[in-house]
C-alpha positions in Angstrom: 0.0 0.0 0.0 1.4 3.4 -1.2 2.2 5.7 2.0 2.2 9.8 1.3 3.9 12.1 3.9 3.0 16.3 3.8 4.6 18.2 5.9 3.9 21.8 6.1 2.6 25.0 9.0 -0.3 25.8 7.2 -3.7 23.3 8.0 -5.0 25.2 4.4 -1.9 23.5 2.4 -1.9 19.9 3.9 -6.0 20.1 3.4 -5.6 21.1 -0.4 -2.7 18.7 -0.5 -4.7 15.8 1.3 -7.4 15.7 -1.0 -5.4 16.2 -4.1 -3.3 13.1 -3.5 -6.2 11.0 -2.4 -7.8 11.7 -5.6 -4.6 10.9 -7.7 -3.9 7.8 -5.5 -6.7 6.2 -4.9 -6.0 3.7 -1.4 -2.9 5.5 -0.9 -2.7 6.5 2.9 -2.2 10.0 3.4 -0.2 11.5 6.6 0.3 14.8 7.3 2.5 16.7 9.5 2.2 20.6 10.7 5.7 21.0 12.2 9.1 19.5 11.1 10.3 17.4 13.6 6.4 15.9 14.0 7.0 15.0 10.0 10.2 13.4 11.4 8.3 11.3 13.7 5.7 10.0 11.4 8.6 9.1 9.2 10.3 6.8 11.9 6.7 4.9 13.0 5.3 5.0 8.9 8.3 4.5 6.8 6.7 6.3 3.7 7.1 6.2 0.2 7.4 9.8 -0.7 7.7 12.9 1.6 6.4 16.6 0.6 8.2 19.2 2.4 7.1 23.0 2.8 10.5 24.7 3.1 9.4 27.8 4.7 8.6 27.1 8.2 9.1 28.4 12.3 11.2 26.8 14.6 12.7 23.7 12.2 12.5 25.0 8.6 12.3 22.6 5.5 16.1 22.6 4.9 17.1 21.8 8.3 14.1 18.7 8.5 15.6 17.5 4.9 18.9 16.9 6.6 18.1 15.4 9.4 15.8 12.7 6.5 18.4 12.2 4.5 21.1 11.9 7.8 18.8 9.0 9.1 19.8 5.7 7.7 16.4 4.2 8.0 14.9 7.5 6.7 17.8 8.5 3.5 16.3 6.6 1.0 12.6 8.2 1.1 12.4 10.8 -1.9 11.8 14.3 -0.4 9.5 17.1 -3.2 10.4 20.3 -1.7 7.4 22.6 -2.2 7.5 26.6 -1.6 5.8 29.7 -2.7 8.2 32.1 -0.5 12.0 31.1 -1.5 12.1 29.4 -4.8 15.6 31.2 -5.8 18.3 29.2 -7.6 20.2 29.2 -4.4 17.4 27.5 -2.6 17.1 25.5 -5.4 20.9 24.2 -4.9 20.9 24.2 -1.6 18.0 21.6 -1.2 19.3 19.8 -3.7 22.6 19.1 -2.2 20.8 18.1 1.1 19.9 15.5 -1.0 16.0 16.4 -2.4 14.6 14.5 -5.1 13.0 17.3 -6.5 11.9 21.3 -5.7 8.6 22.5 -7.0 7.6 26.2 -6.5 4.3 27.3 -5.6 1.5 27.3 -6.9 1.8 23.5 -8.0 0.0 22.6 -11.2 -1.7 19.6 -10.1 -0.8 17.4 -13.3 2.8 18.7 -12.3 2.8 17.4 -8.8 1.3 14.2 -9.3 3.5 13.3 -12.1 6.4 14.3 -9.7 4.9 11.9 -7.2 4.7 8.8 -8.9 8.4 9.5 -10.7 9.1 9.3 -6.7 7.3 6.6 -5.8 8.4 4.6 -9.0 12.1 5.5 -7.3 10.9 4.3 -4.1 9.6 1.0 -5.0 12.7 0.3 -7.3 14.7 1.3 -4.9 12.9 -0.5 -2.4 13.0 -4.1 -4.4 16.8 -3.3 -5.1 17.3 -3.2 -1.1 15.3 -6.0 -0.2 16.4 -7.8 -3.5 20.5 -7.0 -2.5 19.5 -8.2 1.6 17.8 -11.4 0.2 21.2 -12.0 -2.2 23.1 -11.7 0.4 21.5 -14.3 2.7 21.2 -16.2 -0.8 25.0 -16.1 -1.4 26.0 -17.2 1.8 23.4 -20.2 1.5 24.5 -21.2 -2.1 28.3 -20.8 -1.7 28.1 -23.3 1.7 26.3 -25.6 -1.2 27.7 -24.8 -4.7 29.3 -27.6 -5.1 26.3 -29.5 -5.2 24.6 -27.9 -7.9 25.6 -26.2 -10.9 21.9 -24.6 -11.7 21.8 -22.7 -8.3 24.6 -20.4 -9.4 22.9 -20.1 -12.8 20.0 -18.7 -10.8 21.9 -16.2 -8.5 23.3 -15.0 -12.0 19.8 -14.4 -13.0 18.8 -12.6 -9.7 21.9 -10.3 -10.0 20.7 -9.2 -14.0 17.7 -7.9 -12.2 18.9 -6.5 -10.0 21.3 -4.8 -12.7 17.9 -4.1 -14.0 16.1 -2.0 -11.3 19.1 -0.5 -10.8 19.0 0.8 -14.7 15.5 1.7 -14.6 16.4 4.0 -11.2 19.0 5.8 -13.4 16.0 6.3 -16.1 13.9 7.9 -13.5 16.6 10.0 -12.0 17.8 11.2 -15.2 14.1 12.0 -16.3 13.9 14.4 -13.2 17.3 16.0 -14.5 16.1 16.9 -17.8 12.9 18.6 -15.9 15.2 20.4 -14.1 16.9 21.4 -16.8 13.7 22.4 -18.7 12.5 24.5 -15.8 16.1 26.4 -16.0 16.1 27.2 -19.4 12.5 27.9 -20.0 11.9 29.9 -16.9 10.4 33.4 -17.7 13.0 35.2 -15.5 16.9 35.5 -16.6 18.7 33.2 -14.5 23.0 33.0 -14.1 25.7 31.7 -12.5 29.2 33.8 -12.2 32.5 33.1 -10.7 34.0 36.0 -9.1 36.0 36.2 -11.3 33.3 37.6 -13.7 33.2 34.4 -15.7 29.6 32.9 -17.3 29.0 30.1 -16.0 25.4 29.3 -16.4 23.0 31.7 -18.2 19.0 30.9 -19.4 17.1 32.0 -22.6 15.8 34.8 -21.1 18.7 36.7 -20.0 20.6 36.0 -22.8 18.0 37.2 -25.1 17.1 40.3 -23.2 20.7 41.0 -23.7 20.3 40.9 -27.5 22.2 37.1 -27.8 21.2 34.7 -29.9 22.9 31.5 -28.0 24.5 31.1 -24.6 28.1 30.4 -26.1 28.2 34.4 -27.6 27.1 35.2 -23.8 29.8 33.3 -22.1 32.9 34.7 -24.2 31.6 38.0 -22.4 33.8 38.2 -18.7 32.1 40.3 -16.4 34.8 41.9 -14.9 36.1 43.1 -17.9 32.6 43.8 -20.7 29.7 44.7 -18.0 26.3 45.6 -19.3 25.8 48.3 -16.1 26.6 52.0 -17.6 25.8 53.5 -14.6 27.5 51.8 -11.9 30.7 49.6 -11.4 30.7 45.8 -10.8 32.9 46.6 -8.1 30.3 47.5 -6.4 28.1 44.6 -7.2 30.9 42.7 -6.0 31.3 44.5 -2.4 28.3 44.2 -1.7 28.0 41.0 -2.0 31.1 39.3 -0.7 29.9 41.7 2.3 26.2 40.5 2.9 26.6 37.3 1.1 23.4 38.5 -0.9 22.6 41.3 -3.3 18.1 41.7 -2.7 16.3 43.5 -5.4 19.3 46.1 -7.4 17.3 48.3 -9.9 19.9 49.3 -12.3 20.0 50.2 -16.3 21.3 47.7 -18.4 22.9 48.6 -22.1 22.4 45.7 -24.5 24.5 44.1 -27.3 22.3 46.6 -29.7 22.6 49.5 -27.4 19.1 49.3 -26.2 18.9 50.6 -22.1 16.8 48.3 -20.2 15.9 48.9 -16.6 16.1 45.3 -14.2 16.2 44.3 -11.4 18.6 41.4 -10.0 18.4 39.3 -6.6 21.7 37.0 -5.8 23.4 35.3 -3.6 26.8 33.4 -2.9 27.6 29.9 -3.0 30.4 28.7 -0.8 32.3 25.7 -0.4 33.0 24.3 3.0 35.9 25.9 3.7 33.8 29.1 3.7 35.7 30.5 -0.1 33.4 31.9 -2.8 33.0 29.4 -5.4 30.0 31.0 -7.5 27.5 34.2 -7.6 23.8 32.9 -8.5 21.3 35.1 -9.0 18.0 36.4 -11.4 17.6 38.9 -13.6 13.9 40.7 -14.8 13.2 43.0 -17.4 11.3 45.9 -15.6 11.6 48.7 -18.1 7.9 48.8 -18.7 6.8 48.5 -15.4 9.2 51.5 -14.3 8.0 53.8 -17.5 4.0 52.7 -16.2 5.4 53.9 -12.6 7.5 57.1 -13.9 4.1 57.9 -16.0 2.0 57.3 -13.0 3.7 59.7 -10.6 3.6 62.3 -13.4 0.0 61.8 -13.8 -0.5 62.2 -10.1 1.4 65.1 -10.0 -0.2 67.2 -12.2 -3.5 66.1 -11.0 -2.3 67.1 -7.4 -1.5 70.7 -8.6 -4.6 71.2 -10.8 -6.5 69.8 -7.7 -4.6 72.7 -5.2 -5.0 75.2 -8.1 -8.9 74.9 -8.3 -11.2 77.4 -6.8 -13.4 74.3 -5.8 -13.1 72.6 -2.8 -12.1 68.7 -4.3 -12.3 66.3 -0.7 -11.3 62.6 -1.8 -12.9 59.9 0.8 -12.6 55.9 0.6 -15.2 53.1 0.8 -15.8 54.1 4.5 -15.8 57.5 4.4 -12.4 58.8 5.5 -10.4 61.7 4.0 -7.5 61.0 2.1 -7.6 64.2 0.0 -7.8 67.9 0.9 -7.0 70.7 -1.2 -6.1 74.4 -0.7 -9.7 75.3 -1.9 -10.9 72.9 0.8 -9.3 74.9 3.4 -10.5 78.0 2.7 -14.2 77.3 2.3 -14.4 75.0 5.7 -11.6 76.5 7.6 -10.1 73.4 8.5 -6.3 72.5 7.2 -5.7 69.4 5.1 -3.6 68.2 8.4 -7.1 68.5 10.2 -8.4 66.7 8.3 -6.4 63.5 7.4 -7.6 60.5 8.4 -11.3 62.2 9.8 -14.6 61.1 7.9 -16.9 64.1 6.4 -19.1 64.9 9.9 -17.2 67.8 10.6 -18.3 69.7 7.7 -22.0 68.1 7.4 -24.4 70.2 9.1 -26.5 67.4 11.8 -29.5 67.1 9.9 -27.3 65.5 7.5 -25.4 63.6 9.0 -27.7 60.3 9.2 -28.6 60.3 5.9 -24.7 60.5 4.5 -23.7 57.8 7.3 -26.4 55.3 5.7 -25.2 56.4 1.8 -21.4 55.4 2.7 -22.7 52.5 4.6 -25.2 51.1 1.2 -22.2 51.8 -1.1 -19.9 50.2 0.6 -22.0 47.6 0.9 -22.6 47.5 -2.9 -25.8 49.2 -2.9 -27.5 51.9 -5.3 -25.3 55.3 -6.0 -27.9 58.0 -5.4 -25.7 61.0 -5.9 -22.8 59.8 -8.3 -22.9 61.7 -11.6 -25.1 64.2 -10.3 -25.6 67.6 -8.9 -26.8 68.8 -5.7 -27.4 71.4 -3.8 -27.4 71.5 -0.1 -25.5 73.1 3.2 -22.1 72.6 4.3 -20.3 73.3 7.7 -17.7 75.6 8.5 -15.3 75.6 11.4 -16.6 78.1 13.0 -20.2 76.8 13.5 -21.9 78.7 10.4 -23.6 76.7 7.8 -23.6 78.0 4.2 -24.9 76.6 0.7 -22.9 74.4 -1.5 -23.0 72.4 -4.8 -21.8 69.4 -4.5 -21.0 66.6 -7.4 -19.4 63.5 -6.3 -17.6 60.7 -8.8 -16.4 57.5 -8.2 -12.9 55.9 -9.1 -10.7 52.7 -8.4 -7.5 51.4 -8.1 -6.2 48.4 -6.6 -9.7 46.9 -6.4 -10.2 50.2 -3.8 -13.1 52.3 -4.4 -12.4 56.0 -4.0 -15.2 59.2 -4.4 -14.1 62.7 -5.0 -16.4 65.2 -4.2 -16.1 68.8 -5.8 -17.9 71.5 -3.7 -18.7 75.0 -4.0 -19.4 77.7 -2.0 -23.0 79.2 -3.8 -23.6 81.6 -0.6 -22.6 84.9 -2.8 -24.7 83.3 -6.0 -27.5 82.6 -3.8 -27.3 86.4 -2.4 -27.5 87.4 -5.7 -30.3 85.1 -6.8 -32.4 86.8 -3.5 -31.4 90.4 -4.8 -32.6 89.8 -8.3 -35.7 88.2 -6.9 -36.2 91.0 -4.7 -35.7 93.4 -7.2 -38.2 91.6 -9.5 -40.7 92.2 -6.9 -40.6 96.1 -6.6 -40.5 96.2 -10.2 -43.5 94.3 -10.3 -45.0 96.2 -7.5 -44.2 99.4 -8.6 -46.0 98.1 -12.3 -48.9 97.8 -10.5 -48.9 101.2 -8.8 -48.3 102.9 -12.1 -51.3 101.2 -13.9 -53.7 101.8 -11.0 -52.4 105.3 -10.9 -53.0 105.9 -14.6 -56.3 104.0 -14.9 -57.6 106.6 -12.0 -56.4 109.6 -13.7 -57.9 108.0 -17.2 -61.4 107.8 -15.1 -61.3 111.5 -13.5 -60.2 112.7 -16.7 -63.7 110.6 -18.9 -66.0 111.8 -15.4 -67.6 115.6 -15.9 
């Protein structure tokens, strides 16, 4: 019967995993492990046939819980898939492998990919496991037939045969072993990031499609013939410093440079890499990653432009323009804002909209934030309307207000754009008033005149 270990901190991962293998391998018996040295001790008491490890983890992480597998005689032999989401560097990569893991997958898994990984393991394991108990049974067998070989001729015929299959099983391990090479190999060359290996020298080691391409080169061997120390591709800063910083920190994390390639084209990347050291602590190799982010810096450079005339048009407007999010706090007060409510845009920051909402108000806009956020009806978006607004200093005045929404990130925002109407609606009053008399003193004149017309017709 097949035996599956999964050990990894997260209940979520080992519930997705359990379910996943149990529908891949039907009867297979499923363990699962939340800590390290619990995985450890299932191992021991189950003896299973392949072993998932999580690498990230508290207290004994996944590399430190692969060496203490593969340090256990009765444990060695069990193929360990290293599975992670957080550190799937080339370094990590390595070291695993040298622990002695079978395999690394990076999160998310594909689930054709991980089950094909699994029973390439399990093929290992049972081959490996008929190999063992076929080499323990010959040599029981040996010592049995040599005490008696004299006696018959056909008994060391058969130990002949039993040692061609084991010959066998032992060929059709390589086959399996060299199969998970090639997928490494694959996963190298076709990965969508540049991947490299230097010496410190500034030799090429190891270099991928995609930084070799990115660099304008058509194969890896017109890459290589490039030293590093001597031909760099940074016009802006000195491999000696690339260098310093990492023999210092043993790491270089996230390095936004420009990049000039073989046809003069400037790229923008950014590189992550680390050192690999032999035992005697001495620098044998630089491994790091390379991506292209020249269009995600112009989209960012573009951005903060954008934003920055749209933050002086918004301080150079007469209106107040107040930006809220979903739940009604101020993220955005401008110079216009200030003036008509009295409060600075350091007031302000962080506050919702009560202070400037006279009380009678105030309900009805808490239950409108409330229904948007919510997903409900917009009953004021695209519109214009006219109510009261609250100053500072107590007094309540008219305003126009038209609100629209926006959204970024998958978070909603509403700018509101308010102004002051109390001269306007002075003015309004004044004409009205002034319509008034004139209509008043209309009706004067024509009484007047329709009196005089009488007197004037009466003898």
């Amino acid at each position: 019967m097949i035996k599956i270990l999964a050990i990894d901190d997260n209940k979520d991962n080992l519930l997705v995993l359990n379910s996943l293998l149990a529908e891949a391998f039907p009867g297979a018996t499923i363990f699962t492990a939340l800590s390290g040295r619990e995985g450890i001790d299932i191992a021991s008491r189950e003896n299973p046939d392949v072993i998932l490890l999580d690498l990230v983890m508290p207290q004994l992480d996944g590399y430190e819980t692969c060496r203490l597998l593969k340090e256990d005689k009765k444990l060695q032999r069990i193929p360990v898939i290293i599975l992670t989401a957080e550190d799937t560097s080339s370094a990590s990569r390595t070291r695993v492998l040298k622990l002695g893991a079978e395999s690394f997958l990076a999160k998310p898994v594909e689930e054709a990919e991980l089950t094909a990984q699994v029973s390439s393991m399990l093929r290992i394991k049972i081959s490996d496991d008929i190999a063992s108990h076929e080499n323990e049974r010959l040599e029981t067998l040996v010592v049995e037939r040599t005490k008696g070989f004299e006696k018959s001729t056909r008994e060391a015929l058969d130990l002949l045969a039993e040692l061609r299959t084991e010959m066998e099983q032992h060929r059709l391990s390589d086959i399996a072993l060299q199969h998970s090479e090639e997928q490494f190999r694959n996963f190298y060359e076709n990965a969508p990031v540049g991947l490299y290996r230097t010496t410190p020298a500034g030799k090429i080691l190891m270099a991928n499609r995609a930084i070799y391409e990115m660099l304008g080169f058509s194969c890896f061997e017109e890459l290589s013939a490039i030293n590093l120390e001597e031909v760099g591709f940074e016009p802006t800063y000195m491999r000696r410093q690339f260098t310093q910083q990492i023999e210092k920190n043993g790491e270089v994390r996230n390095l936004v440079s420009t990049w000039r390639c073989r046809n003069g084209e400037v790229i923008t990347v950014s590189e992550n890499a680390k050192t690999i050291r032999d035992s005697d602590g001495n620098i044998l190799y630089f491994d790091g990653t390379v991506e292209n982010i020249t269009v995600r810096k112009q989209t960012e450079d573009a951005l903060q432009k954008s934003e920055q005339r749209f933050r002086a048009l918004t301080q150079s407007a007469n209106d107040a323009i107040i930006t809220i999010d979903a739940k009604g706090v101020i993220v955005d007060w401008n110079v216009a804002a200030e003036k008509i409510f009295g409060y600075s845009a350091e007031e302000m920051a962080g506050r919702i909209l009560g202070n400037i909402i006279p009380p009678r108000y105030t309900i009805n806009h808490t239950s409108n934030v409330e229904r948007v956020a919510g997903g409900g009806e917009h009953r004021v978006i695209g519109k214009t309307v006219e109510l009261y607004g609250l100053h500072k200093n107590g007094h309540e005045f008219p305003v126009e207000l038209s609100v629209s929404e926006w959204e970024t990130d998958s978070v909603k925002f509403f700018s509101a754009i308010i102004r002051d109407t109390t001269e306007r609606k002075l003015a309004e009053t004044a004409i009205r008033e002034a319509l008034v008399k004139a209509e008043s003193g209309d009706r004067l004149r024509k009484a007047f005149m329709n009196n005089i017309s009488h007197e004037i017709r009466t003898p």
